[in-house]
KOLBALO-740295 format. One record per residue: x, y, z of N, C-alpha, C, O in turn. Coordinates in steps of 0.1 Angstrom, whole numbers, padded with zeros to 4 digits, always signed. Atoms other than C-alpha are relative to their C-alpha. Last residue first. Layout:
! KOLBALO-740295
XYZXYZXYZXYZ
...
! end
This chain:
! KOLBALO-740295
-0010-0004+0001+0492+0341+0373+0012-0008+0002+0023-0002+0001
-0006+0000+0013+0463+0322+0365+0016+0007-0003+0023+0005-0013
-0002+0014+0002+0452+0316+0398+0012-0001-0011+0023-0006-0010
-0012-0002+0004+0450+0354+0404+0007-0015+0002+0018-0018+0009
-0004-0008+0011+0414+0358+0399+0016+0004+0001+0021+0014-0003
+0003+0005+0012+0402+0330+0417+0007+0011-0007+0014+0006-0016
-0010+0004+0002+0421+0344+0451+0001-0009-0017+0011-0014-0023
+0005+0003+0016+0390+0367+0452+0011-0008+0001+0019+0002+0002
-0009+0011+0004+0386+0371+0490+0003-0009-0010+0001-0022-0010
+0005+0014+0011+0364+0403+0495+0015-0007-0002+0025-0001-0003
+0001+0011-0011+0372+0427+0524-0010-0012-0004-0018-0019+0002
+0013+0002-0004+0369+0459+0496-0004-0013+0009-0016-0016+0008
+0009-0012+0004+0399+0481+0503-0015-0005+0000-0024+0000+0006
+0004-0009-0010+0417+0455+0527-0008+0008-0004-0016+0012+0004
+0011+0005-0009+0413+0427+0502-0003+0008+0009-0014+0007+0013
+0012-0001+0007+0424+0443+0471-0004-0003+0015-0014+0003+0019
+0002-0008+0000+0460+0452+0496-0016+0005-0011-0020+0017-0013
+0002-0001-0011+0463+0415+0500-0008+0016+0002-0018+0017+0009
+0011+0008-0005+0459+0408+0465-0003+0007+0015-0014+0013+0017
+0015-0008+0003+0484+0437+0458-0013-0006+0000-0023+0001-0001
+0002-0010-0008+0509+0424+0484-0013+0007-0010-0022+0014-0006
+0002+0006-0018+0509+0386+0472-0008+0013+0004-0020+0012+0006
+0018+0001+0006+0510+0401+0430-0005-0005+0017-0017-0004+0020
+0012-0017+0004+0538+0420+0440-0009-0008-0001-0020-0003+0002
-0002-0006-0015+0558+0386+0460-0011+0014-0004-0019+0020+0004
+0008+0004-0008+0551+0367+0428-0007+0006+0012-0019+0005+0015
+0013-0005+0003+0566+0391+0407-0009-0006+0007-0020+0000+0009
+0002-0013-0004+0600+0385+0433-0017+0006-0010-0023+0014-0004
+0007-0005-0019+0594+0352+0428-0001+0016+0000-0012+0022-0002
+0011+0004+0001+0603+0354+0387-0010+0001+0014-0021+0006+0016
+0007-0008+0007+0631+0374+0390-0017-0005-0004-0026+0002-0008
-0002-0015-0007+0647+0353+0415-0010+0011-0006-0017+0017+0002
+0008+0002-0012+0636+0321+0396+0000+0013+0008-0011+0018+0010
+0012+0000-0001+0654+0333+0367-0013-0002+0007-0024+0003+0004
+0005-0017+0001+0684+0341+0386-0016+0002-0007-0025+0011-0004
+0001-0006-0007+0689+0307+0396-0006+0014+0001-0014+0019+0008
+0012+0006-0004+0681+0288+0365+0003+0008+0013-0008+0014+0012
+0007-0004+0006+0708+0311+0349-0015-0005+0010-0023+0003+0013
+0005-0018+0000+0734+0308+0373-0015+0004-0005-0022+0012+0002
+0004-0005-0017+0728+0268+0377-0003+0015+0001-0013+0020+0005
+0013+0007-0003+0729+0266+0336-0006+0003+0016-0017+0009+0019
+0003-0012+0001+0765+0290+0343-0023-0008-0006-0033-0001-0004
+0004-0012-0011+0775+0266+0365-0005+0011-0006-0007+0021+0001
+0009+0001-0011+0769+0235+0344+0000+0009+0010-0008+0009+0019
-0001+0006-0006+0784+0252+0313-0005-0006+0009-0016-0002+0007
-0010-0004-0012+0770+0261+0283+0001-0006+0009-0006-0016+0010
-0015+0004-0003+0760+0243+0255+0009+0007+0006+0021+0008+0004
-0003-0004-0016+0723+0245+0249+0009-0002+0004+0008-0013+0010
-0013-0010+0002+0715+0240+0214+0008+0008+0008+0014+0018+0006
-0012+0005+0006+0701+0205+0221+0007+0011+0001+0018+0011+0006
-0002+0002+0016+0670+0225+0241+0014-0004-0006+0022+0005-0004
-0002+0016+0003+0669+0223+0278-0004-0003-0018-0009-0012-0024
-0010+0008-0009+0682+0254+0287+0001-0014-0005+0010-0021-0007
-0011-0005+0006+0660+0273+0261+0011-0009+0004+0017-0015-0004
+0003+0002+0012+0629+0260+0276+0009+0003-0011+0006-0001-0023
-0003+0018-0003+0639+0268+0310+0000-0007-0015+0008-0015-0016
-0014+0001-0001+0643+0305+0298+0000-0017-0001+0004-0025-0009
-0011+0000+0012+0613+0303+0279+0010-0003+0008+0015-0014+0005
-0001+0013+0004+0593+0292+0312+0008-0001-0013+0013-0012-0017
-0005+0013-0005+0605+0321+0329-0004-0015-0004+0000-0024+0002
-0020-0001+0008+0597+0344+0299+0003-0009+0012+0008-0019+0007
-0006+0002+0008+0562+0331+0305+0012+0004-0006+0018+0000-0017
+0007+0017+0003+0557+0336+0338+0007-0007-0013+0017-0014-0013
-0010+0004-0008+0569+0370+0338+0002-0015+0001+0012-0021-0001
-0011+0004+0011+0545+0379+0311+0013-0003+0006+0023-0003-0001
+0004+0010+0009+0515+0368+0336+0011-0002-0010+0013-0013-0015
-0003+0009-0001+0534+0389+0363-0002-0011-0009+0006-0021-0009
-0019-0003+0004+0529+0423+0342+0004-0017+0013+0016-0017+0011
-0004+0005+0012+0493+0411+0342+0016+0001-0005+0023-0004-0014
+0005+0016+0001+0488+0404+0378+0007-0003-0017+0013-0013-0022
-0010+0006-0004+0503+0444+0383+0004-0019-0004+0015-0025-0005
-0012-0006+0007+0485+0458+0360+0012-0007+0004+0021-0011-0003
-0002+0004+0013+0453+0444+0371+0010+0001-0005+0010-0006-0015
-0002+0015-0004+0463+0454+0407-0001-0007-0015+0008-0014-0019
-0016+0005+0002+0470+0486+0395-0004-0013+0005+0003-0021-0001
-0007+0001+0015+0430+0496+0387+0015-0010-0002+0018-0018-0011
+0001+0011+0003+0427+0491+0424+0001-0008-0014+0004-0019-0017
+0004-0001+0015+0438+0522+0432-0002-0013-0002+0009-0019-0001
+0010+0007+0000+0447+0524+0468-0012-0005-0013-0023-0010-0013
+0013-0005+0012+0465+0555+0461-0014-0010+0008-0024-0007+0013
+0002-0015-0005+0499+0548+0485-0018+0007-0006-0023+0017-0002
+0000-0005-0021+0498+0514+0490-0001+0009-0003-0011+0013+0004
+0014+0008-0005+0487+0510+0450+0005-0002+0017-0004-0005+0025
+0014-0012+0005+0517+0535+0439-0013-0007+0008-0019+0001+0015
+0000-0008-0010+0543+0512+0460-0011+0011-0002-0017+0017+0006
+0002+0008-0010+0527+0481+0440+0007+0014+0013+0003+0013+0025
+0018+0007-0002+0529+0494+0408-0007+0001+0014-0018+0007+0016
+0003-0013+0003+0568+0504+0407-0017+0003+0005-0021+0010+0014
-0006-0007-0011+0577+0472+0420-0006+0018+0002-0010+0025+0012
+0005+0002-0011+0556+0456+0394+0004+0005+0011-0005+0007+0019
+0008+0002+0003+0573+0477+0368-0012-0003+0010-0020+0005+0013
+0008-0015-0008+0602+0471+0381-0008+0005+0000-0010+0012+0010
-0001-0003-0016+0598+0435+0379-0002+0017+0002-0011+0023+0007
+0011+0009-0007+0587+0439+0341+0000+0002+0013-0008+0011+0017
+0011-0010+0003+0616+0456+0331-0014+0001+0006-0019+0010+0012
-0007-0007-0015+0641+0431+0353-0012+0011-0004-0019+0016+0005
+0002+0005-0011+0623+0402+0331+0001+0008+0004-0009+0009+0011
+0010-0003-0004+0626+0423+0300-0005-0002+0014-0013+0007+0020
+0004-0015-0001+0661+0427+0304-0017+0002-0001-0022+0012+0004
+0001-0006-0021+0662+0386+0316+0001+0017-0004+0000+0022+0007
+0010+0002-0010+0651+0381+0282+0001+0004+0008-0006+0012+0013
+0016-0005+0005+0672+0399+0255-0013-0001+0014-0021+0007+0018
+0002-0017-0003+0704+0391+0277-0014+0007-0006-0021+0014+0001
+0013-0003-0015+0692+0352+0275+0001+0015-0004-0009+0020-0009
+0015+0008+0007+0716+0343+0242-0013+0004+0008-0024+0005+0002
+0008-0012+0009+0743+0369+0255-0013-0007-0002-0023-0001-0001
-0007+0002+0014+0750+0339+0281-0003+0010-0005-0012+0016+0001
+0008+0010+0014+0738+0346+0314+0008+0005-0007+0016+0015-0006
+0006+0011-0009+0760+0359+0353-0007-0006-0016-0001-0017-0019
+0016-0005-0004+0779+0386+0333+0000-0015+0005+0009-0023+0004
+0008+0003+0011+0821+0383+0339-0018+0002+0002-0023+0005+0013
+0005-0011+0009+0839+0406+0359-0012-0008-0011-0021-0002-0017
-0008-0012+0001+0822+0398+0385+0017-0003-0005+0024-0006+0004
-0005+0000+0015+0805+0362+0386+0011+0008-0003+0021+0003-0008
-0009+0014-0003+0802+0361+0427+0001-0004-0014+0006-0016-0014
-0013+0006-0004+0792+0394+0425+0008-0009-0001+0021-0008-0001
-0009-0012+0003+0764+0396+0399+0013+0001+0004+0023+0001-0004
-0004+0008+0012+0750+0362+0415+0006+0012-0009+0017+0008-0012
-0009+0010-0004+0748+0386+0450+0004-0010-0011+0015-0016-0008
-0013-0006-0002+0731+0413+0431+0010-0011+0006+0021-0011+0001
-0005-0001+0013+0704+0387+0421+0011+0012+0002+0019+0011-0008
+0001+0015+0005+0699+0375+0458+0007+0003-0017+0017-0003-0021
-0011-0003-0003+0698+0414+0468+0004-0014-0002+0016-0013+0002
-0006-0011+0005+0670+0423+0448+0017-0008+0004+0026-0009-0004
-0002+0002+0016+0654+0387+0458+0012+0013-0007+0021+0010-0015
-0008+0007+0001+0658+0400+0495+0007-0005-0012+0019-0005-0015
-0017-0009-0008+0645+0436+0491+0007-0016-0004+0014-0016-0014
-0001-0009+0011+0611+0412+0476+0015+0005+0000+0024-0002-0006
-0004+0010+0005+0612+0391+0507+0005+0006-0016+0016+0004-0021
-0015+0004-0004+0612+0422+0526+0001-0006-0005+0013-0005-0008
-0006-0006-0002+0581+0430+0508+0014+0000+0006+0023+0005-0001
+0002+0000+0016+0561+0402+0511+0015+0008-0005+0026+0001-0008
-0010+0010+0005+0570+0403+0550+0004-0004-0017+0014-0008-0022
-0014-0008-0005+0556+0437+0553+0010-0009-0006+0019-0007-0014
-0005-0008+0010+0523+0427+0534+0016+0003+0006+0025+0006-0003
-0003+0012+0012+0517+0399+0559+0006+0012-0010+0017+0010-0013
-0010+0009-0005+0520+0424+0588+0003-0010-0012+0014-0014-0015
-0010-0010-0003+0500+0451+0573+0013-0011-0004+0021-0012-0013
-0008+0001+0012+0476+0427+0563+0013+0006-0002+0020+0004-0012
-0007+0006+0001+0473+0421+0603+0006-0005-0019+0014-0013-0023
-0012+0007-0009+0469+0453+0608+0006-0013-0005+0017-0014-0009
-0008-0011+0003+0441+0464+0581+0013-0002+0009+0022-0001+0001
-0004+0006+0014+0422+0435+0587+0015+0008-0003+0027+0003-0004
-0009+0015-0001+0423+0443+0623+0003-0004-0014+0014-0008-0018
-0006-0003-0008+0407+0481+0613+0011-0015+0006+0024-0014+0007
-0007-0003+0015+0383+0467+0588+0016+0002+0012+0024-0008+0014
+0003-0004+0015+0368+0447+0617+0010+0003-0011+0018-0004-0017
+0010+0012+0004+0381+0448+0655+0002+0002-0016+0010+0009-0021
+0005-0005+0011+0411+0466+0670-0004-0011-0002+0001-0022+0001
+0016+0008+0004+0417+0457+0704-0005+0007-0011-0013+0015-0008
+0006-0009+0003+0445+0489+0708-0016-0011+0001-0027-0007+0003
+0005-0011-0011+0469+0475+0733-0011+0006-0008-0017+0013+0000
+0000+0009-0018+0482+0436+0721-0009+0014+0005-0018+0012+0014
+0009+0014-0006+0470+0443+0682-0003+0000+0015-0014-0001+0020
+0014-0004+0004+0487+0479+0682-0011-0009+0003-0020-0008+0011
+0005-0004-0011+0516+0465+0698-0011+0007+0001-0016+0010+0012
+0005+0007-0010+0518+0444+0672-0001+0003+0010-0006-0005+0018
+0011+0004+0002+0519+0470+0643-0007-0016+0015-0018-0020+0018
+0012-0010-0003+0545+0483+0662-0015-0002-0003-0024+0001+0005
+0000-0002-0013+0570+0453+0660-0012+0013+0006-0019+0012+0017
+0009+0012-0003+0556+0444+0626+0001+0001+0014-0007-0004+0021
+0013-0006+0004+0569+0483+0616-0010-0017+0008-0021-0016+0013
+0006-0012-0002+0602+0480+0630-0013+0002-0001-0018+0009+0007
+0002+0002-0013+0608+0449+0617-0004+0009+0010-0013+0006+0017
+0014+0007-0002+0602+0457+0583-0001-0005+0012-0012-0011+0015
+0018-0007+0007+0622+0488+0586-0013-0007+0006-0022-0004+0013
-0001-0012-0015+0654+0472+0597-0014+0002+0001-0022-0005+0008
+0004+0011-0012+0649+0442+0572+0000+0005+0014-0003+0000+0025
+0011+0000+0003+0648+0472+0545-0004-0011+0010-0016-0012+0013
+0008-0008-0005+0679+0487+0560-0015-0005-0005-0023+0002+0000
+0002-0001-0014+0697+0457+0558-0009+0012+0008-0013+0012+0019
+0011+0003-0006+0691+0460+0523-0007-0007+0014-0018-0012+0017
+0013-0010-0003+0711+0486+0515-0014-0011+0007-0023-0008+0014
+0000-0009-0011+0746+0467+0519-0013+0006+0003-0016+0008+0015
-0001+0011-0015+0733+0439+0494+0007+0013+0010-0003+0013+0017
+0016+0004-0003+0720+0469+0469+0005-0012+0011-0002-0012+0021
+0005-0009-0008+0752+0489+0473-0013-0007+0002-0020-0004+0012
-0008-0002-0018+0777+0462+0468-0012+0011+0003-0013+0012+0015
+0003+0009-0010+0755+0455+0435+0001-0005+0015-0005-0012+0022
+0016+0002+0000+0760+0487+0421-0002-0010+0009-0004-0007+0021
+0004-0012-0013+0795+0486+0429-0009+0000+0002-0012-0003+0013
+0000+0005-0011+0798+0452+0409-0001+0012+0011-0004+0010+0022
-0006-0017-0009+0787+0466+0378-0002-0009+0017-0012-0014+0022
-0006+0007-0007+0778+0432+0355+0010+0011+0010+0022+0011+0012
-0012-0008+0000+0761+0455+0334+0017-0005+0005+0028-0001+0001
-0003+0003+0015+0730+0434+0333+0016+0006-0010+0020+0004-0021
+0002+0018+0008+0731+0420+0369+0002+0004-0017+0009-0003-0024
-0017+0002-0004+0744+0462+0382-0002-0019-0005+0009-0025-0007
-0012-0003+0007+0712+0473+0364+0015-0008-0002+0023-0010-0012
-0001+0011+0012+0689+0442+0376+0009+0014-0009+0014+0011-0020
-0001+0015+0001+0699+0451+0413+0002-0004-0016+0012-0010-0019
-0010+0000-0001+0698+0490+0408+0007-0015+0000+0018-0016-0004
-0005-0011+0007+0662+0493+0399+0017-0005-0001+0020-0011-0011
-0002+0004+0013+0654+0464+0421+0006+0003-0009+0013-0005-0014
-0006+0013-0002+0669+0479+0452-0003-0009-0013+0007-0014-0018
-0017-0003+0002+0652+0510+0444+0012-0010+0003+0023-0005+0002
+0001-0007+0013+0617+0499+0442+0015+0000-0002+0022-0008-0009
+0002+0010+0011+0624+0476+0476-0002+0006-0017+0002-0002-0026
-0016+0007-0001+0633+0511+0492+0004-0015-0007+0015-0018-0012
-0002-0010+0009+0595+0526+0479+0021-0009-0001+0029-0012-0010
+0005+0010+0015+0582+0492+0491+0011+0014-0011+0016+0013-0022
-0004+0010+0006+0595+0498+0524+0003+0001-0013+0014+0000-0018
-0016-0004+0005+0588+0535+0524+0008-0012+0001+0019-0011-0003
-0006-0009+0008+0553+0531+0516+0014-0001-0003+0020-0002-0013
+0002+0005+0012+0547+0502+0540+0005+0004-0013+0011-0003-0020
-0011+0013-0004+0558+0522+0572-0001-0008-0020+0006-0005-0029
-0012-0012+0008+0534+0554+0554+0010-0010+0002+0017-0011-0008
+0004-0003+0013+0505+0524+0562+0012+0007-0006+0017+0002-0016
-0006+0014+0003+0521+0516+0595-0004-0002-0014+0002-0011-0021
-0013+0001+0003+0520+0555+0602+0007-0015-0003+0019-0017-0005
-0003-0008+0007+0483+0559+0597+0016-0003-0001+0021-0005-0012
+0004+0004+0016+0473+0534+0612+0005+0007-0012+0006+0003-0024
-0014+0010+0000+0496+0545+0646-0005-0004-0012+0004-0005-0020
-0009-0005+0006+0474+0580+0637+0012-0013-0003+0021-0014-0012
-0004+0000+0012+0444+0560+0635+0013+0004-0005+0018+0001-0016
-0001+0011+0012+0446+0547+0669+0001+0000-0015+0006-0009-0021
-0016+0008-0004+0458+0579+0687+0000-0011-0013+0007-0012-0023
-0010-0006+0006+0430+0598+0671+0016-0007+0002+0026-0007-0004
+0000+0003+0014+0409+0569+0685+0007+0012-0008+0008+0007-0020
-0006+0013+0003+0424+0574+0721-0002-0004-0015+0007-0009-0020
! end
């Protein structure tokens, strides 16, 4: 029975992986087809990410029948029900991807920001993958090195979303009120979604050492 139990551990761990690996590639292709304004791209990341709400249901449906039949105590419940919170992190992630492909569309042909932004939101999308990138290495390694990496590639996330706003509401601001709405929308997008990595790499500090440091990502 305990080979049984680690192997379902074992496969809600690899479950995780191939989320986060399909959220990688949903970004990737998200803030191409946003800076490109490539609406195929973007048709493919809102069609794709029905498979990542496939996935994460799949995996919180199993991880719960682990709970109801295995009585896992200790590291072993930690390890479950972060599972479960990490999954949804993650799908919310997929969703953001496919949130900023959907303002791509509904602009197409034109870009969703002004040229004036294009400098920032390329870092912004840099950044995210980045954290995207991070954050399926740190499920798979357990490396806790990346969590710094990850916190701090949120910290300059931060701050290019408060430039953008900061740009917006400056006199020399004279676009329209829907392309102001675009912008403030997409920067939020891009800004959650680092939120959502710094969620799952907190969570995944806590499973390795089952310490609850939430001081050290205040600042993010």
């Amino acid at each position: 029975m305990r080979k049984v139990f680690q192997a379902e551990l074992h496969q809600i761990g690899e479950g995780l992986i191939e989320i986060s690996s399909l959220v990688n590639e949903a970004i990737e292709k998200s803030t191409q087809a946003f800076a490109t304004a490539n609406l195929q791209t973007a048709q493919e990341v809102i069609a794709a990410d029905a498979r990542i709400d496939f996935l994460q249901n799949d995996l919180d449906e199993r991880a719960i029948d682990v709970l109801a039949l295995q009585g896992p105590v200790a590291s072993d419940l930690r390890m479950i029900v972060g599972s479960l919170r990490m999954s949804a992190s993650l799908e919310r992630m997929g969703d953001l991807a496919r949130h900023i492909s959907q303002l791509t569309r509904l602009r197409f042909p034109n870009h969703v920001i002004p040229a004036s932004l294009t400098a920032t939101f390329a870092e912004l999308a840099q950044l995210d993958i980045l954290i995207s990138e991070k954050v399926t290495e740190l499920l798979d390694s357990r490396d806790l090195e990346l969590v710094s990496d990850i916190t701090a590639a949120k910290a300059q996330i931060s701050k290019l979303h408060r430039t953008v706003f900061q740009t917006m509401a400056a006199p020399e601001w004279q676009e329209t009120a829907a392309t102001t709405v675009d912008v403030t929308l997409a920067s939020r997008y891009f800004e959650r979604f680092g939120d959502h990595g710094v969620s799952v790499a907190r969570k995944v500090s806590y499973l390795v050492t089952g310490e609850w440091q939430p001081e050290d990502f205040l600042a993010v």
